[in-house]
CHARMM-style PDB file with segment names, atoms N, HN, CA, C and O in Angstrom:
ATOM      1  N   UNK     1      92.440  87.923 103.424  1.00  0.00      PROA
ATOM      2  CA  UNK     1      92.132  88.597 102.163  1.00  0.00      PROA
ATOM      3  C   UNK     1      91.752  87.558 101.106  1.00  0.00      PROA
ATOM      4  O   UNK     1      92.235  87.701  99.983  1.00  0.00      PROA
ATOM      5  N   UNK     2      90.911  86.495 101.356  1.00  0.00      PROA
ATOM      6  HN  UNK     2      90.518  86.378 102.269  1.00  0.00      PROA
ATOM      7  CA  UNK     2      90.829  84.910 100.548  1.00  0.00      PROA
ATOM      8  C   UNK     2      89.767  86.047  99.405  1.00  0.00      PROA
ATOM      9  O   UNK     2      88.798  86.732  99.731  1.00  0.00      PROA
ATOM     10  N   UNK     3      90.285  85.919  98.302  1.00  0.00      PROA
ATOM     11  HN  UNK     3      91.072  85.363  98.037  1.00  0.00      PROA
ATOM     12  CA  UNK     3      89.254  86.040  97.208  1.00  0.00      PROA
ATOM     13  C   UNK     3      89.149  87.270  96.547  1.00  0.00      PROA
ATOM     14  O   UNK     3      88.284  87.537  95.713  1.00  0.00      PROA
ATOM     15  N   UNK     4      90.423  88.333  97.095  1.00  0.00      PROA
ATOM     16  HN  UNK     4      91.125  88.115  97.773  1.00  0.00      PROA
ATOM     17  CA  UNK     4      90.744  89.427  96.619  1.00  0.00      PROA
ATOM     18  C   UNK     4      92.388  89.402  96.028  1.00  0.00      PROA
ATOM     19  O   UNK     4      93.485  89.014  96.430  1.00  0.00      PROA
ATOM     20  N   UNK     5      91.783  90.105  94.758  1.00  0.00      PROA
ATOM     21  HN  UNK     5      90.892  90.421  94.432  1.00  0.00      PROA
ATOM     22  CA  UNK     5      93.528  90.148  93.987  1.00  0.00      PROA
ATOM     23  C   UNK     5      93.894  91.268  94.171  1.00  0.00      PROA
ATOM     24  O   UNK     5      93.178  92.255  94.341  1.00  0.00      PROA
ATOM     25  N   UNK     6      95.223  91.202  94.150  1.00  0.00      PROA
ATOM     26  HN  UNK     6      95.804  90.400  94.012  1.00  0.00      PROA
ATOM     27  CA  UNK     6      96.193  92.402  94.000  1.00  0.00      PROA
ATOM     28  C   UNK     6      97.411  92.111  93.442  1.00  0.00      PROA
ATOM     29  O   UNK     6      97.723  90.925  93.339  1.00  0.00      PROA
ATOM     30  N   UNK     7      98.178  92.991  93.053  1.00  0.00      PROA
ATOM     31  HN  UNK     7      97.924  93.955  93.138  1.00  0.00      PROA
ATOM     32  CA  UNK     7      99.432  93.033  92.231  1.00  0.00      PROA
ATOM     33  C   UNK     7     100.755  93.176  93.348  1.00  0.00      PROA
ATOM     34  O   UNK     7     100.753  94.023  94.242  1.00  0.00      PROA
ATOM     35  N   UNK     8     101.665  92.378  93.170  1.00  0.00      PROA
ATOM     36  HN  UNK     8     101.666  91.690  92.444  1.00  0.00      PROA
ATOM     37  CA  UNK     8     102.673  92.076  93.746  1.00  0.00      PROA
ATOM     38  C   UNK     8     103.924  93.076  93.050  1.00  0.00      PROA
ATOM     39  O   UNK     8     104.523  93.021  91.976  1.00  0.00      PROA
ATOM     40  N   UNK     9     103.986  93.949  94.159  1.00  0.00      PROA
ATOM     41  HN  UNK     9     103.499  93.994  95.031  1.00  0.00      PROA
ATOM     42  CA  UNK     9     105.238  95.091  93.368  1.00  0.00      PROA
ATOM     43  C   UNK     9     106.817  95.182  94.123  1.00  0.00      PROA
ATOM     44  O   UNK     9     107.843  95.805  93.852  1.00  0.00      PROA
ATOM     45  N   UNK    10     106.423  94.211  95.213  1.00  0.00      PROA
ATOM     46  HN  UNK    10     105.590  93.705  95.433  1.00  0.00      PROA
ATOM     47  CA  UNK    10     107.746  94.438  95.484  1.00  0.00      PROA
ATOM     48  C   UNK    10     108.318  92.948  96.777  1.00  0.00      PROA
ATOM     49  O   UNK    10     107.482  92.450  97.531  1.00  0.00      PROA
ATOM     50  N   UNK    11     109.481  92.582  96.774  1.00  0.00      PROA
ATOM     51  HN  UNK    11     110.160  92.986  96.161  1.00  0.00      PROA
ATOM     52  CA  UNK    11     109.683  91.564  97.337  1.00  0.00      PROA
ATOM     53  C   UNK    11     110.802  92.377  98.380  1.00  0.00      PROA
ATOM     54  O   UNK    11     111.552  93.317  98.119  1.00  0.00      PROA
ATOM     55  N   UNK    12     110.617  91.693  99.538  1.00  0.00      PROA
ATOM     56  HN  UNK    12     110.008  90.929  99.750  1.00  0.00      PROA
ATOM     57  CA  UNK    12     111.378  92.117 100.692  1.00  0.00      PROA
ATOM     58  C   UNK    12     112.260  91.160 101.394  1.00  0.00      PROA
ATOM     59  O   UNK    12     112.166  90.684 102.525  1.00  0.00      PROA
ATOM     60  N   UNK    13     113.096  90.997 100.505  1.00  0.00      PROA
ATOM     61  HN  UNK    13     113.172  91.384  99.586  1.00  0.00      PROA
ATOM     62  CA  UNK    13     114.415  89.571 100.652  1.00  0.00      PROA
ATOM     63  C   UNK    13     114.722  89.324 102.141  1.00  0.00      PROA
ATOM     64  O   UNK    13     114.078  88.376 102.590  1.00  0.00      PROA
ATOM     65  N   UNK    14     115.568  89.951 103.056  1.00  0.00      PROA
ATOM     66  HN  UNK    14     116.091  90.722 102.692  1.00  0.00      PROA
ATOM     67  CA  UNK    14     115.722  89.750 104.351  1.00  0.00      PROA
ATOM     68  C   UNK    14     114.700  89.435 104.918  1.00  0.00      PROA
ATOM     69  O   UNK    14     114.989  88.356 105.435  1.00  0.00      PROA
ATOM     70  N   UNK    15     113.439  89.720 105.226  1.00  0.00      PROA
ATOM     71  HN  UNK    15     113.204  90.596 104.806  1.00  0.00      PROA
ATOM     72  CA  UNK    15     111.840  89.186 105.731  1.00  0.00      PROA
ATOM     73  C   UNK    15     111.225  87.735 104.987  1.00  0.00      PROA
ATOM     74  O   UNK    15     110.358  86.952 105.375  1.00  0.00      PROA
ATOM     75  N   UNK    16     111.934  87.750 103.955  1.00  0.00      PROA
ATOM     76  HN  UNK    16     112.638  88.387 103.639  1.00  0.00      PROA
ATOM     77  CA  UNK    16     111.150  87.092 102.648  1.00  0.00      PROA
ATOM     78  C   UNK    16     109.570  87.272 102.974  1.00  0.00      PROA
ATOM     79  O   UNK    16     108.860  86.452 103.557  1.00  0.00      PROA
ATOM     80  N   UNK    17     109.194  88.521 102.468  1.00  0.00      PROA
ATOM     81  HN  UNK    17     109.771  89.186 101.994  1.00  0.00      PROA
ATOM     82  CA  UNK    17     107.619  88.697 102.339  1.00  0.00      PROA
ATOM     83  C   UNK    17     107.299  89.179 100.879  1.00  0.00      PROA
ATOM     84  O   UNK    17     108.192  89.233 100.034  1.00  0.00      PROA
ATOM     85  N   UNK    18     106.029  89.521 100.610  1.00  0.00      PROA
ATOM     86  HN  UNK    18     105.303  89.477 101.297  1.00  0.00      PROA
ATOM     87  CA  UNK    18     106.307  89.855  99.505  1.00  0.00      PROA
ATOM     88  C   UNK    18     104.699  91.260  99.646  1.00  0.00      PROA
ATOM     89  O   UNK    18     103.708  91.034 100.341  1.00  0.00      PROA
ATOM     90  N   UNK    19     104.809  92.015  99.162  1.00  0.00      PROA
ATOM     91  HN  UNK    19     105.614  92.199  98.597  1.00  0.00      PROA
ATOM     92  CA  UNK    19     104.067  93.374  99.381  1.00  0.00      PROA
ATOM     93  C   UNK    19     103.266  93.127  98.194  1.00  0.00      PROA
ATOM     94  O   UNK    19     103.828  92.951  97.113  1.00  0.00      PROA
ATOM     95  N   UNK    20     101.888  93.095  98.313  1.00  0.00      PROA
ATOM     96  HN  UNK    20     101.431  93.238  99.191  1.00  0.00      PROA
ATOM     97  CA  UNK    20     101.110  93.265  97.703  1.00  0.00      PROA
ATOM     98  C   UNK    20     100.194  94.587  97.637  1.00  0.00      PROA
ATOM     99  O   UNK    20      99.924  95.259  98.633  1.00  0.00      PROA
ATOM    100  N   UNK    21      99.822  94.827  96.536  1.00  0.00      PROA
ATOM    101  HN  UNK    21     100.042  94.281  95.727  1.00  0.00      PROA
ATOM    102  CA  UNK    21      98.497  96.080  96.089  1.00  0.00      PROA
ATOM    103  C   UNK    21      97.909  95.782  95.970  1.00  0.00      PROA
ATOM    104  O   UNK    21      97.984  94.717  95.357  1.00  0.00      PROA
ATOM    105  N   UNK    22      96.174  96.398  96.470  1.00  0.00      PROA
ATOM    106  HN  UNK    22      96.113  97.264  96.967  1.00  0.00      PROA
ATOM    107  CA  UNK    22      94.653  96.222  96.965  1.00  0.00      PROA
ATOM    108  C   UNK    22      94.232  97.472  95.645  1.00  0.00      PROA
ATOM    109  O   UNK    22      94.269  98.480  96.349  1.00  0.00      PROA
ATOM    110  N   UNK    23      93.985  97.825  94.668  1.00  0.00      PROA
ATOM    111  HN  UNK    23      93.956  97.005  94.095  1.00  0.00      PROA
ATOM    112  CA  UNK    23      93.273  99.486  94.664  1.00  0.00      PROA
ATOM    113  C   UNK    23      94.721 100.546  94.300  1.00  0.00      PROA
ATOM    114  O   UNK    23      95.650 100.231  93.556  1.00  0.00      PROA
ATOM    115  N   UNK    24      94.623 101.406  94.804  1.00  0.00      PROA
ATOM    116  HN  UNK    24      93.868 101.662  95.408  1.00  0.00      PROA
ATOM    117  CA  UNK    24      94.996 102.817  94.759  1.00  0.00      PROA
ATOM    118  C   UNK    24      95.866 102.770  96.032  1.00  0.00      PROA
ATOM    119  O   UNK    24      97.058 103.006  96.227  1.00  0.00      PROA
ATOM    120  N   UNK    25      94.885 102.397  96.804  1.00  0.00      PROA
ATOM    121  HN  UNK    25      93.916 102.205  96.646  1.00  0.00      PROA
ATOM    122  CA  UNK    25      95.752 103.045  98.273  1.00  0.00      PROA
ATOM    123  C   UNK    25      96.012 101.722  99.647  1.00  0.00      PROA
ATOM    124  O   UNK    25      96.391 101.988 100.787  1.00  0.00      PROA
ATOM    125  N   UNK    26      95.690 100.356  99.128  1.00  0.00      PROA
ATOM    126  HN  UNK    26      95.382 100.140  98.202  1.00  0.00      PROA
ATOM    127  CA  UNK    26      95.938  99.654 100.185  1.00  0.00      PROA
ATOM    128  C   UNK    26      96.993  98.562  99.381  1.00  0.00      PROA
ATOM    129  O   UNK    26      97.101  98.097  98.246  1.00  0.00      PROA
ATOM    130  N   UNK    27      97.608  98.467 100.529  1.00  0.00      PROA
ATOM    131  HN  UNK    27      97.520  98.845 101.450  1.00  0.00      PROA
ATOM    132  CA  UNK    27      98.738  97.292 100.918  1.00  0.00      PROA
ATOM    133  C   UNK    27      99.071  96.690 101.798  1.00  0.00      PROA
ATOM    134  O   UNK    27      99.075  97.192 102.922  1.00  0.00      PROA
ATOM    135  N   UNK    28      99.535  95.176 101.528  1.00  0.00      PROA
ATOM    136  HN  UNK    28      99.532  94.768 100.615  1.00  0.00      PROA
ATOM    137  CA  UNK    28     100.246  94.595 102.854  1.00  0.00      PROA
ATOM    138  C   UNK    28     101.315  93.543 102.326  1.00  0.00      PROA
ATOM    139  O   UNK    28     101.686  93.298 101.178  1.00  0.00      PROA
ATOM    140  N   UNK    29     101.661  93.039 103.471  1.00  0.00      PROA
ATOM    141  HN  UNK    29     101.360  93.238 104.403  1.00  0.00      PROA
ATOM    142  CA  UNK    29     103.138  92.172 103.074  1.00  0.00      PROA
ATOM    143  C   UNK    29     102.372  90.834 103.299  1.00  0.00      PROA
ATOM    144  O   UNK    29     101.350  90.605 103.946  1.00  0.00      PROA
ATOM    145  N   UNK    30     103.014  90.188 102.716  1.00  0.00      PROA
ATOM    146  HN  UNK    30     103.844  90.373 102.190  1.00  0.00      PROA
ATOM    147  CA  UNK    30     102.292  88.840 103.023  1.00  0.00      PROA
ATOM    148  C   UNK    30     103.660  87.496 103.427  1.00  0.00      PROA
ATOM    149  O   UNK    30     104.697  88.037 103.810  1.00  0.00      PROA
ATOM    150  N   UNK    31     103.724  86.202 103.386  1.00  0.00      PROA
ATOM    151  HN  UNK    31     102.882  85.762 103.074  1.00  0.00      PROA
ATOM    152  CA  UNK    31     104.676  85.685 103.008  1.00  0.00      PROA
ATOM    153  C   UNK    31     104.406  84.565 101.585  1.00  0.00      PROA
ATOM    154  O   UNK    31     103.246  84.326 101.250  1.00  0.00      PROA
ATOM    155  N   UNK    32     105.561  83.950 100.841  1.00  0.00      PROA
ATOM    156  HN  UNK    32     106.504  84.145 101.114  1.00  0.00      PROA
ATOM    157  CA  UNK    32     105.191  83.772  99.880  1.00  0.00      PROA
ATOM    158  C   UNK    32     104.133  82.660  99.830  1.00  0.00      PROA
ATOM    159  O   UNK    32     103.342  82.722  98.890  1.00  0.00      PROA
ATOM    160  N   UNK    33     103.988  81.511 100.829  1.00  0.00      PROA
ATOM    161  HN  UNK    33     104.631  81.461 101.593  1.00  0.00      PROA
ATOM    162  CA  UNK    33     102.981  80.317 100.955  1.00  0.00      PROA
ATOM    163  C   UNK    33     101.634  81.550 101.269  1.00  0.00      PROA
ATOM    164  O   UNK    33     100.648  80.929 100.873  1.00  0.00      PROA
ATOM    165  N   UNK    34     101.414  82.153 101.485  1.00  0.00      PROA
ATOM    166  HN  UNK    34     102.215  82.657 101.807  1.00  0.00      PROA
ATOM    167  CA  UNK    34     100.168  82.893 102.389  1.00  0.00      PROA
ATOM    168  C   UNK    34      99.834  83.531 100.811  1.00  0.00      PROA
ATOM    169  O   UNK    34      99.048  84.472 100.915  1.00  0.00      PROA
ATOM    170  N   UNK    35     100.274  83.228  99.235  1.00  0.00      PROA
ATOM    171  HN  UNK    35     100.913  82.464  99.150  1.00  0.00      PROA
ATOM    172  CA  UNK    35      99.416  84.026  98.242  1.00  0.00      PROA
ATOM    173  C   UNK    35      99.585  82.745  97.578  1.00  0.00      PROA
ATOM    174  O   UNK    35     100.293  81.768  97.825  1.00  0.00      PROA
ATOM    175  N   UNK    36      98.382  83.129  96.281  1.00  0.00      PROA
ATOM    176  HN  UNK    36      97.807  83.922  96.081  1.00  0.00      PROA
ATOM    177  CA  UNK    36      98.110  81.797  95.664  1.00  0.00      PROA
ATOM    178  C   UNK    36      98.372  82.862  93.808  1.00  0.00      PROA
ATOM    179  O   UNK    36      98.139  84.061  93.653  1.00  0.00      PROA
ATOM    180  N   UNK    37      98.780  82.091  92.964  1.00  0.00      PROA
ATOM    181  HN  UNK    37      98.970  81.118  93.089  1.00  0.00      PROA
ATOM    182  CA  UNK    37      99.048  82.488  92.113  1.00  0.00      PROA
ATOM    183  C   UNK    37      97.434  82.355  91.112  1.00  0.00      PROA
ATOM    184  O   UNK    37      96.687  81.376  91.108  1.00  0.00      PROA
ATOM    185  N   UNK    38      97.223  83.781  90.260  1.00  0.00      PROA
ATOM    186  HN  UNK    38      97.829  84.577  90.263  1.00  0.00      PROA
ATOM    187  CA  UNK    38      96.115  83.452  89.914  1.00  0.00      PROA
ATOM    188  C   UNK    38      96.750  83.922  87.812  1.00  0.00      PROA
ATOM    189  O   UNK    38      97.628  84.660  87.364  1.00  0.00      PROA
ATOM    190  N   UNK    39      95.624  82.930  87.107  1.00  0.00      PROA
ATOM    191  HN  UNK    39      94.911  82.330  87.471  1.00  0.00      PROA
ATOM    192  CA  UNK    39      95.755  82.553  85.819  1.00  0.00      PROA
ATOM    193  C   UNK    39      97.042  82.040  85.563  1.00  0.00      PROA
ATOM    194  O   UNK    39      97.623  81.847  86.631  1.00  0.00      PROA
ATOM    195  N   UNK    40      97.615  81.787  84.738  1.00  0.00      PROA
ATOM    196  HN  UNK    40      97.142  81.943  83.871  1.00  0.00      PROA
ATOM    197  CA  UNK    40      98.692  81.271  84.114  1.00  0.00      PROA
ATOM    198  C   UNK    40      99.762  81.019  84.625  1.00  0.00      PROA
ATOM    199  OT1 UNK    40     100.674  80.548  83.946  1.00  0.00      PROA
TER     200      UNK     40
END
């Protein structure tokens, strides 16, 4: 998903992943090295 943002709504402690939002209707889990923090 290199070059698409989404909003991070929820963290999944036991997995340590972290669930990201695409839009309206897509999501996935990611882990925390696998997202890059964007602006500030």
């Amino acid at each position: 998903m290199s070059g698409v943002y989404g909003t991070v709504v929820w963290f999944y402690e036991e997995k340590n992943q972290i669930l990201v939002r695409f839009g309206a209707t897509q999501q996935m889990y990611f882990a925390p090295d696998e997202l890059k923090r964007w602006g500030g």
